[in-house]
N, C-alpha and C positions, 0 to 999 in steps of 0.2 A: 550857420554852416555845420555847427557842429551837430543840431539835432537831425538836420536832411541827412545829414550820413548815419546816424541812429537808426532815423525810418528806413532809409536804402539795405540798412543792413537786417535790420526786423522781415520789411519784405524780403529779401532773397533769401532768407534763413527758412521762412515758410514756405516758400516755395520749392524752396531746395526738397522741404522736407513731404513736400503732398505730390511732387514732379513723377516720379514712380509709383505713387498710386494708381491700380487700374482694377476696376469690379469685376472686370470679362478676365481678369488673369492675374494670378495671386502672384505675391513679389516670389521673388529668388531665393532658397534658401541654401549655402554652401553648405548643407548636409541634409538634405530631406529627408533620408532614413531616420537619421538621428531626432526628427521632429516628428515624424508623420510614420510610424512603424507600418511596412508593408505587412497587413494579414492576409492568413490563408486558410480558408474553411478546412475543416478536418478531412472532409472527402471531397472536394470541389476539386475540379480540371485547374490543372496549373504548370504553366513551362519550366517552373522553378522545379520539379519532382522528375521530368524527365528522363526516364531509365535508359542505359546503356543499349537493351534490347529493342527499344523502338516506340515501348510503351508510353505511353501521351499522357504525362500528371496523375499516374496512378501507385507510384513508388512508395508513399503515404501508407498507402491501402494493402501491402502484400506482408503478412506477420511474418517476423524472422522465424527460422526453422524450429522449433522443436518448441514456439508456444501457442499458447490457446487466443484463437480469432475472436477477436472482439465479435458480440453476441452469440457468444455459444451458451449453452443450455447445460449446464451437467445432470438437470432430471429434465424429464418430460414432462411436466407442469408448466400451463403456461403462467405467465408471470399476471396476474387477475386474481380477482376477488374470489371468482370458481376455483380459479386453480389454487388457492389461499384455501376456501374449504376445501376442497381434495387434498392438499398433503395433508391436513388434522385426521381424515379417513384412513390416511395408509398406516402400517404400523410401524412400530421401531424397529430398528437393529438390534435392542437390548432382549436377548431370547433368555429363558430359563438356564441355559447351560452358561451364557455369561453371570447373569445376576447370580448361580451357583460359585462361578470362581472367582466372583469380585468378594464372595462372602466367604471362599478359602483362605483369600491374600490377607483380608483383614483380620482374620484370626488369628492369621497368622502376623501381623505385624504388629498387632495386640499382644502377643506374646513375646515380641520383641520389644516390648514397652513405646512401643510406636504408633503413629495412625500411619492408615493407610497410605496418605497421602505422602509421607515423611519418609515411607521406606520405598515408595517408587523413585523419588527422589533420590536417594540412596542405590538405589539399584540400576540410576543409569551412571549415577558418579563412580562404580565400581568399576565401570572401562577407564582405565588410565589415561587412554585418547583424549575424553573428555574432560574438560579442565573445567567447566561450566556451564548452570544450568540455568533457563529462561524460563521465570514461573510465572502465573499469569494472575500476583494478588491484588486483590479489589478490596482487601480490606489488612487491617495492620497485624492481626490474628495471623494471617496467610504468610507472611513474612516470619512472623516467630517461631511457626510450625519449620519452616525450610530452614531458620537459624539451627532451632531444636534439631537438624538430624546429627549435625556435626559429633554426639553423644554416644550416637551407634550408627557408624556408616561400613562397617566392614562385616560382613555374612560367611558363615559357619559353611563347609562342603556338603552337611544335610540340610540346610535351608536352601542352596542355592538347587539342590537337587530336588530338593520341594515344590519351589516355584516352578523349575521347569517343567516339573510334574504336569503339575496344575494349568501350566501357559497349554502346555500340546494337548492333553486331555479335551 
């Protein structure tokens, strides 16, 4: 008696358990978001985007005011192996007259027992405003030169009248 009730309960336990099985239709799940994440193509039609104004799944698509649309171009090159050799054809921004006052400031900040790099630094921490500077080092040299200004960060009324010079020239 006792093992018929064993198998009765073997059977219904298996059954119980394939009874809701169905191939044409997946079980239930009490959270299907949470299992099955609904996506949504970057620019695809979708009811979920539906704007105020009437517009049909295009909310996605409109850049908020005052930034730049995805695939803008800031040169006219196109983005190509051509367009790759033509920027090497065009020339630089670096003219004579800059290469002239990049070779002022450094004399000048050589005279200030500094590199160049250490008294631009310097010269933007002279605004009070500014509490701190974001430098961009790639090597540990780059760090020591920006420790190094703390040495001489404060400029004379004829050097700051120098640079000026030199900047509007």
């Amino acid at each position: 008696m006792k093992s018929i009730l064993n198998i009765l309960t073997l059977v219904g336990a298996s059954l119980l358990m394939t009874s809701c099985f169905d191939k044409s239709a997946p079980n239930y799940q009490l959270f299907p978001n949470m299992y099955e994440p609904v996506s949504y193509e970057t620019y695809g039609e979708s009811n979920a985007f539906n704007s105020p104004t009437g517009e049909k799944g295009r909310v996605s698509q409109i850049p908020p005011a005052g930034t730049i649309k995805q695939g803008f171009v800031p040169y006219e090159i196109p983005n190509t192996p051509e367009g790759y050799a033509l920027s090497k054809t065009l020339g630089s921004d670096l003219t004579p007259d800059k290469i002239e006052k990049v070779k002022l400031l450094n004399e000048m900040a050589l005279n200030r027992g500094q590199k160049l790099s250490q008294m631009a630094l310097a010269w933007v921490l002279k605004d009070p405003r500014i509490t701190s500077v974001i430098i961009g080092a790639s090597k540990v040299s780059h760090i020591e030169d920006a420790v190094g200004i703390q040495d001489n960060l404060d400029f004379t009324s004829e050097e700051l009248t120098k640079i000026e010079a030199i900047l509007k020239n």
